[in-house]
MDTraj code that builds the backbone (N, CA, C; nanometers):
import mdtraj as md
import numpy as np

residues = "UNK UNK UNK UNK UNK UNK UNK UNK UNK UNK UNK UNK UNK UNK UNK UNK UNK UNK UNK UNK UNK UNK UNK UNK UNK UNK UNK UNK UNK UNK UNK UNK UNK UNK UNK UNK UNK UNK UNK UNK UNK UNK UNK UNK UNK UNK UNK UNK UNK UNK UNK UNK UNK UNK UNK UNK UNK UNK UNK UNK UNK UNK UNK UNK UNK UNK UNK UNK UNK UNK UNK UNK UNK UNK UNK UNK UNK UNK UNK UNK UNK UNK".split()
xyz = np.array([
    [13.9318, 10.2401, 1.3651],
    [13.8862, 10.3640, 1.3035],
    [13.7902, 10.3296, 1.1887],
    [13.7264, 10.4125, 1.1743],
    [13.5859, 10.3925, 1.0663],
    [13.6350, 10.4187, 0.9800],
    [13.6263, 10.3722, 0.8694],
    [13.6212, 10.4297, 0.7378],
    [13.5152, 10.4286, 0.6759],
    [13.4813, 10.5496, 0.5372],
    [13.3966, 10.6227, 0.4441],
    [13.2990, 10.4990, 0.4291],
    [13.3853, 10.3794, 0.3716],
    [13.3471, 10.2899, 0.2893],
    [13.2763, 10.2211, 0.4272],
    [13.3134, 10.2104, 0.5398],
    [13.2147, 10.1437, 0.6995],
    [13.0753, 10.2375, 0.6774],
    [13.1257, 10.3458, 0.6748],
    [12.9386, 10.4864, 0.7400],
    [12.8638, 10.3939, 0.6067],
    [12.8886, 10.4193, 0.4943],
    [12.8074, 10.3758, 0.3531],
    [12.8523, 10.2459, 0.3319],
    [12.8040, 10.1364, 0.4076],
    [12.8181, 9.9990, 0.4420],
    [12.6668, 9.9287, 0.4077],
    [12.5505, 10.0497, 0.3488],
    [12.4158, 10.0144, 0.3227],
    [12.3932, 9.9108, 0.2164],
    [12.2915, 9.9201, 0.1626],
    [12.2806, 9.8462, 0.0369],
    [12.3359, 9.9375, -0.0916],
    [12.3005, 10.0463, -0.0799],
    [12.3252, 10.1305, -0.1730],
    [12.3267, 10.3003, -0.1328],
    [12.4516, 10.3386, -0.1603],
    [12.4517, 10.5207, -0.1504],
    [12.4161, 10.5507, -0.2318],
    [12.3104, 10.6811, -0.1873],
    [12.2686, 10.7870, -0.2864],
    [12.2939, 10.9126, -0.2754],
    [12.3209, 10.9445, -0.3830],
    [12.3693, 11.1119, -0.3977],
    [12.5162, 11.1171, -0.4516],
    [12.5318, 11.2643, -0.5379],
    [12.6427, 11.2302, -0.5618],
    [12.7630, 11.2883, -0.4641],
    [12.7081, 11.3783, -0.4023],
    [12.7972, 11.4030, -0.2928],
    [12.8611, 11.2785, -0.2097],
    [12.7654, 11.1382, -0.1416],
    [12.8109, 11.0763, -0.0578],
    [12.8964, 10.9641, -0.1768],
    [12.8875, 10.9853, -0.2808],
    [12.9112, 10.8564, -0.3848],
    [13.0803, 10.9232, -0.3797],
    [13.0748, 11.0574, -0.4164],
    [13.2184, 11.0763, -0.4337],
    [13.2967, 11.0923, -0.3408],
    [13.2036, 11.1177, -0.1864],
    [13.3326, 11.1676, -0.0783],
    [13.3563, 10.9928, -0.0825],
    [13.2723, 10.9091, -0.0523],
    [13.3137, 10.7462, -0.0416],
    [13.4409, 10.7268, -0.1154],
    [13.4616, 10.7694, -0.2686],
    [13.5907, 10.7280, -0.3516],
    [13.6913, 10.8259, -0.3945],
    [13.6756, 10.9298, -0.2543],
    [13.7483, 11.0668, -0.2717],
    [13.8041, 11.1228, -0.4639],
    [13.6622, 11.1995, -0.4815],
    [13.6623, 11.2755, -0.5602],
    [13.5376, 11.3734, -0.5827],
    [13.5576, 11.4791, -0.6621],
    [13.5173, 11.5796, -0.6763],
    [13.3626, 11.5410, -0.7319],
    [13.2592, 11.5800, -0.6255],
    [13.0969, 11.5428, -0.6701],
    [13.0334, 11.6370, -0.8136],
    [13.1188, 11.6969, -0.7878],
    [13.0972, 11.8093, -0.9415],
    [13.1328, 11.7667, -1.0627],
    [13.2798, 11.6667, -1.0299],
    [13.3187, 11.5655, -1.1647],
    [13.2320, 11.4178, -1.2004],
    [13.1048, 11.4021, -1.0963],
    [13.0269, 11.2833, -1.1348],
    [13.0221, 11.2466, -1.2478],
    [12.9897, 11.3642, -1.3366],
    [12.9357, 11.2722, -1.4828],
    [13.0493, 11.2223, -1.5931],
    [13.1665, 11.3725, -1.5426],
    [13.2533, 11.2681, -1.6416],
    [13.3501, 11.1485, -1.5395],
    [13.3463, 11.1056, -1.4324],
    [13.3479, 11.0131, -1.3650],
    [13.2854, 10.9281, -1.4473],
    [13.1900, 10.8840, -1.4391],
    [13.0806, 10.7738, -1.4828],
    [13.1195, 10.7834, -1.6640],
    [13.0848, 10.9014, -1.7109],
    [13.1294, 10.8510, -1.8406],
    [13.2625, 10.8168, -1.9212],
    [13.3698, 10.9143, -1.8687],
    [13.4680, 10.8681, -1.9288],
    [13.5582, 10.7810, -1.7955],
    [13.5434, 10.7591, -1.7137],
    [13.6021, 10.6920, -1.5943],
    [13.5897, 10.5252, -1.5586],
    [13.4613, 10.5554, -1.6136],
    [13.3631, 10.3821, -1.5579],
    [13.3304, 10.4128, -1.4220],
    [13.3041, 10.5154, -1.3477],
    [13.2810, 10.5322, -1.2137],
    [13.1018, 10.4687, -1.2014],
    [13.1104, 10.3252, -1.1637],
    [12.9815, 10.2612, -1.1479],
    [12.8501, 10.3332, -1.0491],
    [12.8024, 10.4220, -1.1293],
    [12.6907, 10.4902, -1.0380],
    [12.5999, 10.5315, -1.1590],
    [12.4788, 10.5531, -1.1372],
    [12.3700, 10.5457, -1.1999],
    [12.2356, 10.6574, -1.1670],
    [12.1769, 10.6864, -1.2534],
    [12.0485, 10.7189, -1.2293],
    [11.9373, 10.6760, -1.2452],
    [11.8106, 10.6390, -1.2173],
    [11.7219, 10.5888, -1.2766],
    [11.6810, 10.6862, -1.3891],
    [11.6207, 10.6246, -1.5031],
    [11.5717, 10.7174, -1.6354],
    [11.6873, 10.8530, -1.6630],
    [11.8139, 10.8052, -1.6372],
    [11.8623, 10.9176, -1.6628],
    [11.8941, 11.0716, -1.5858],
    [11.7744, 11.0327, -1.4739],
    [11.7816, 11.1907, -1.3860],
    [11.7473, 11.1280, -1.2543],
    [11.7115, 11.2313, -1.1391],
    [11.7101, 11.2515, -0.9766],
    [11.8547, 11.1735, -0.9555],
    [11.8362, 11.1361, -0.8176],
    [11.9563, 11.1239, -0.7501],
    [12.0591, 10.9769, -0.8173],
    [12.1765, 11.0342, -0.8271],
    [12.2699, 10.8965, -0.8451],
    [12.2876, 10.8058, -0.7306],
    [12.3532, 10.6943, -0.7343],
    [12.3153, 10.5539, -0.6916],
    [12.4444, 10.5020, -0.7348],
    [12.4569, 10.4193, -0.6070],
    [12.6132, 10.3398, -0.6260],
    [12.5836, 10.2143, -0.5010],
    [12.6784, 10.0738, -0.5639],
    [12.6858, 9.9760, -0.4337],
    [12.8035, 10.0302, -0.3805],
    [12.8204, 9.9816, -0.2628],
    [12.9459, 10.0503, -0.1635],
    [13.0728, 9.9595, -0.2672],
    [13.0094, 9.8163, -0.2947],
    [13.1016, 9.7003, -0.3069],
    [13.1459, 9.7172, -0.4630],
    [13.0762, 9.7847, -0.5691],
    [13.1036, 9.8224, -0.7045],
    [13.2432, 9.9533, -0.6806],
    [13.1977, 10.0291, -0.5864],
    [13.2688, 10.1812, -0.5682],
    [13.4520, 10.1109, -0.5307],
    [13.4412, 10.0172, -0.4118],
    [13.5086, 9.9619, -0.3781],
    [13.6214, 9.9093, -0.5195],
    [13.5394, 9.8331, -0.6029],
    [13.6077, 9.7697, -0.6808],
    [13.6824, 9.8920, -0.8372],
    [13.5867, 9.9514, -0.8005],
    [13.6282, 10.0328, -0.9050],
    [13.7716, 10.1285, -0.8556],
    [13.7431, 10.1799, -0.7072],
    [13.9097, 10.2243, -0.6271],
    [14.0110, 10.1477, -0.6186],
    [13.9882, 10.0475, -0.6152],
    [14.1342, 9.9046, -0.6640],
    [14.1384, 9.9519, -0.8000],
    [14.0475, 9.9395, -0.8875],
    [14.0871, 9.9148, -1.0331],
    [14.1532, 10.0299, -1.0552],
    [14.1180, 10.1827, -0.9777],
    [14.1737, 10.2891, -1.0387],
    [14.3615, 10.3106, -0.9580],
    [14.3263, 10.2427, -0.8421],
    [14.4521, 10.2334, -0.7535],
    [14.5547, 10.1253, -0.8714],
    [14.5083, 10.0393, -0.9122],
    [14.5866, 9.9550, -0.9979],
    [14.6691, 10.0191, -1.0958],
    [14.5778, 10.0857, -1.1772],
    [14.5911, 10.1553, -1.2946],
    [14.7382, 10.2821, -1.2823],
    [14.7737, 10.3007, -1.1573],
    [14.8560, 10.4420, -1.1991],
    [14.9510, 10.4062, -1.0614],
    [14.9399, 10.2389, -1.0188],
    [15.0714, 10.2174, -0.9701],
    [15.1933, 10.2248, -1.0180],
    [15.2939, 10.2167, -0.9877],
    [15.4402, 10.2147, -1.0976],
    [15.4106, 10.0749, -1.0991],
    [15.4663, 10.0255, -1.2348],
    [15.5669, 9.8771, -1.2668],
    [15.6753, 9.8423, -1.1460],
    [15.6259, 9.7355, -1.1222],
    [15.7239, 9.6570, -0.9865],
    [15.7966, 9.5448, -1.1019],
    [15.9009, 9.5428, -1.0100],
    [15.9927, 9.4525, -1.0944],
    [15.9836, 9.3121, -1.0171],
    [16.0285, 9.1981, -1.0470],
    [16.0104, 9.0607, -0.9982],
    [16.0323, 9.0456, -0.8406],
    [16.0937, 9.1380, -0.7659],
    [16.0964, 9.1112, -0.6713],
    [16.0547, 9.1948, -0.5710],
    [15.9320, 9.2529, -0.6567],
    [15.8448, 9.3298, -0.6126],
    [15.8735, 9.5014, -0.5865],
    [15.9995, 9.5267, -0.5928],
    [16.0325, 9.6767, -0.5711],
    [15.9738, 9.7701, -0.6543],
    [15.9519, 9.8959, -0.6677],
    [15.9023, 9.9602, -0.8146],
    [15.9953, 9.9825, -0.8613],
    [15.9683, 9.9812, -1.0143],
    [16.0523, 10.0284, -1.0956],
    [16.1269, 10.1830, -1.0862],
    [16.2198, 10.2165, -1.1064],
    [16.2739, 10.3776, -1.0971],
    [16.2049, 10.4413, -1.2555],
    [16.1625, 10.5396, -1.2645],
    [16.1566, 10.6236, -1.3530],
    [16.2208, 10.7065, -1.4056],
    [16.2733, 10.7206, -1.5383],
    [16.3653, 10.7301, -1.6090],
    [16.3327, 10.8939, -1.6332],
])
top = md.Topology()
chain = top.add_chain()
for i, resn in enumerate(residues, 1):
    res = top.add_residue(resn, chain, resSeq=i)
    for name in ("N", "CA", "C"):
        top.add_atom(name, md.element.get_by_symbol(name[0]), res)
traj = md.Trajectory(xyz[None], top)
């Protein structure tokens, strides 16, 4: 099966529509994505279309997948929440 991240396998997606369906989120939340998020996408001079590597987008969905896993305990189970 294909995945998002296979179709936009280019050098670089543009737009913010294809940037956010790639890291399933809202293309309307781009900017505070990018600014308060670190969501690696860009404009040239500031304006026209945003710009992303598939392989930055990639890394940044681990980092955000990382971020709001539970705490696993040593033998890997998650932690229970109290």
């Amino acid at each position: 099966m294909e995945t998002i991240m296979d179709i936009h396998a280019g050098i670089c997606i543009k737009g913010a529509r294809a940037i956010c369906e790639a890291v399933g989120e809202n293309p309307k939340q781009i900017v505070r994505l990018v600014s308060e998020l670190g969501l690696p996408a860009w404009r040239r001079n500031g304006s026209g279309s945003w710009r992303a590597l598939p392989e930055d987008l990639k890394s940044w969905v681990l980092k955000q997948r990382n971020q709001h896993l539970p705490p696993t305990m040593p033998d890997g189970i998650p932690q229970q929440q109290q």
